[in-house]
C-alpha positions, 0 to 999 in steps of 0.5 A: 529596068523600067525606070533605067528606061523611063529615065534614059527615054526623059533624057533623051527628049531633053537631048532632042529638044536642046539640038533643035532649037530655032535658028535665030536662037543658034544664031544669037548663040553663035554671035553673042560673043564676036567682040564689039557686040553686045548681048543681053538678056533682058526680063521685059517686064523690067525693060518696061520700066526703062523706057520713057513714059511717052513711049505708051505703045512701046512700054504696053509691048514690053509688058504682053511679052515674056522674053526678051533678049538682043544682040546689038552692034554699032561698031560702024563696020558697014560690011560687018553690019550687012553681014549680020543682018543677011545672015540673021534674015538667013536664020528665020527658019518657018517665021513670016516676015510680019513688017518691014518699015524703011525710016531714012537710013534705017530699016526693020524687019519683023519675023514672028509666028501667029497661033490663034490670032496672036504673034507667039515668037518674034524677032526683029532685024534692023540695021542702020549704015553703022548698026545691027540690033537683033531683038527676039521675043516671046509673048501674046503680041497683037498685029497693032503691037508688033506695028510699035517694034520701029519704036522700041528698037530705038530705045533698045 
């Protein structure tokens, strides 16, 4: 009888933690399908080595992170462009925003959570007149790392 217990209470732990997830992580879920956008899931470590030898900082980022995956849409809808990018900055749940970096047409913002000095989750928003990216990821990122995210977007 204990044991019937025991693995009815694991299972149902297992239930809560997968029904309670991040909102981002609802939100890359819901959109990962619409047509027109891509979604990857990508091991950093192995996206480090796509990214061009002058991009020092962004290569040392990819390589403090252990997850990363994106949402990426250049259809050139604006209006479908605004709507993901309002409804992904809706979806930040208990992050701060960390960095916001306007760059002409192109803007990113940063959301993440810091523990022990250290940025643990991340996700970026960015959006051009014609392109919504949405990167999330996990990691031990310093302030100075998350500063390189502009930089990476544009290779993703």
């Amino acid at each position: 009888m204990k044991a019937i217990r025991s693995i009815f209470l694991v299972i149902l732990f297992c239930g809560m933690g997968i029904g309670f997830g991040h909102p981002i992580d609802d939100y890359y879920k819901i959109y990962k399908d619409d047509p027109g956008v891509e979604a990857r899931v990508v091991p950093p470590k192995m996206a480090a080595l796509l990214v061009e030898e002058e991009y020092v900082e962004a290569i040392e980022l990819l390589k403090s992170m252990t997850a990363l995956k994106y949402l990426n849409y250049t259809g050139g809808d604006q209006v479908r462009v605004k709507s993901y990018v309002d409804l992904a900055k809706k979806a930040k749940g208990n992050y701060q925003l960390l960095l916001e970096k306007i760059d002409g047409s192109r803007t990113v913002s940063v959301f993440g959570t810091k523990n022990k000095g250290t940025v643990r989750n991340i996700f970026a928003v960015v959006e051009t007149q014609t392109q919504f990216l949405l990167m999330i990821g996990k990691g031990k990122l310093t302030d100075e790392q998350i500063n390189y995210l502009p930089e990476l977007s544009k290779e993703l």
